[in-house]
C-alpha positions as CSV (number, residue, x, y, z in Angstrom):
1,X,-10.6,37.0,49.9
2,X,-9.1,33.4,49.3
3,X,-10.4,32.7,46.4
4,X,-9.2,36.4,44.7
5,X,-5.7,35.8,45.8
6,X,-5.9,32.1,44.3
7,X,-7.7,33.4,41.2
8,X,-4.3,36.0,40.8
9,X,-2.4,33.4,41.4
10,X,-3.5,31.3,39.1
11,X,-3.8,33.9,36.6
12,X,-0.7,34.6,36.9
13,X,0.7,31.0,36.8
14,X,-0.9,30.8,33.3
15,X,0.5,33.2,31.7
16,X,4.2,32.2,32.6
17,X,6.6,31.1,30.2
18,X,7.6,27.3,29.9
19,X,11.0,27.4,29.6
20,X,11.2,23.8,29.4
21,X,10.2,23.8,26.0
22,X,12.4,26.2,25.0
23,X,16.0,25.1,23.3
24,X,19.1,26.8,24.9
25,X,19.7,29.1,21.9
26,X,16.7,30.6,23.0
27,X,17.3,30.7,26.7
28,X,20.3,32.3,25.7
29,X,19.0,35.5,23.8
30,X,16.5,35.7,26.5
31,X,19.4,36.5,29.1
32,X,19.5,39.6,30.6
33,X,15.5,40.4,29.7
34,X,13.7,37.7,31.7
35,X,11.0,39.7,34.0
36,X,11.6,39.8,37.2
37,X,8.6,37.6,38.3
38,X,9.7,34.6,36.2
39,X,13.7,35.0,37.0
40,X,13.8,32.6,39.5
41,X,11.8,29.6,37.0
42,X,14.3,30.8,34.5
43,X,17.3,30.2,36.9
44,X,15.8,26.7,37.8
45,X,15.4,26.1,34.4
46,X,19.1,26.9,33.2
47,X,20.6,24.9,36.4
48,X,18.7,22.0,35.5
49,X,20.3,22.0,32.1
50,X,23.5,23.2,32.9
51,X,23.9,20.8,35.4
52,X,22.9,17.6,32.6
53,X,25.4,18.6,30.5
54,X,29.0,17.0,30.2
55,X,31.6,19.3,31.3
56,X,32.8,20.4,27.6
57,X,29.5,21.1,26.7
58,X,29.0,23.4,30.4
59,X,32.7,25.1,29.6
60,X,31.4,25.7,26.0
61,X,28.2,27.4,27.7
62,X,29.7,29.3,30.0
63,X,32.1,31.0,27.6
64,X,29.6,31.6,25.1
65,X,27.4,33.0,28.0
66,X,30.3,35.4,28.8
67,X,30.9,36.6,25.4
68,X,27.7,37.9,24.9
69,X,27.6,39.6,29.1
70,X,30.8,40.8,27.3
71,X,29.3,41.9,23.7
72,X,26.3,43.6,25.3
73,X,28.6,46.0,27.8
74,X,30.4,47.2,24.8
75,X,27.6,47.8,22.9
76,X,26.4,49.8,25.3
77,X,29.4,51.6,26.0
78,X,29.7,52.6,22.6
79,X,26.0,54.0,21.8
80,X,27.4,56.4,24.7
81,X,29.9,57.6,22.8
82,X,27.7,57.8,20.2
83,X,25.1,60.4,21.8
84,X,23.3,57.4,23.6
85,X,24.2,59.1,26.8
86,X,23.8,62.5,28.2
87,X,25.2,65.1,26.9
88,X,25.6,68.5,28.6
89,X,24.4,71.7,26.8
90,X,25.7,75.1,27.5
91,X,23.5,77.4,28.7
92,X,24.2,81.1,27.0
């Protein structure tokens, strides 16, 4: 039973993505769709580069970070309005 648990772990581990050798451009358009069971490398990942950077370079980051939280939303709000969301039917 050991070894089956360490064989899915393994498994598992090699199929992860190395966000180390991705650039930031690419950890940035990966925001928002990381899976849930490699969150928490991509979060260690981003810290660790956030935190190497000068502080112009984190403020420019951050902003352009919230710019695109704040790009997505409205894109999404407007599909809405655009039949993306539910619309009620009459019943006759």
């Amino acid at each position: 039973m050991k070894k089956l648990g360490l064989i899915a772990l393994l498994s598992v581990a090699a199929f992860a993505t190395d966000y180390s050798a991705m650039n930031m451009e690419e950890m940035k358009a990966m925001r928002g769709s990381v899976p849930i069971e490699e969150r928490a490398a991509y979060q260690a990942q981003m810290q660790t580069r956030m935190q190497s950077m000068n502080q112009e370079e984190r403020q420019i980051m951050q902003r352009d970070m919230t710019q695109n939280r704040f790009n997505h939303q409205n894109g999404a709000r407007s599909q809405m309005g655009q039949g993306g969301g539910m619309q009620h039917q009459r019943m006759r």
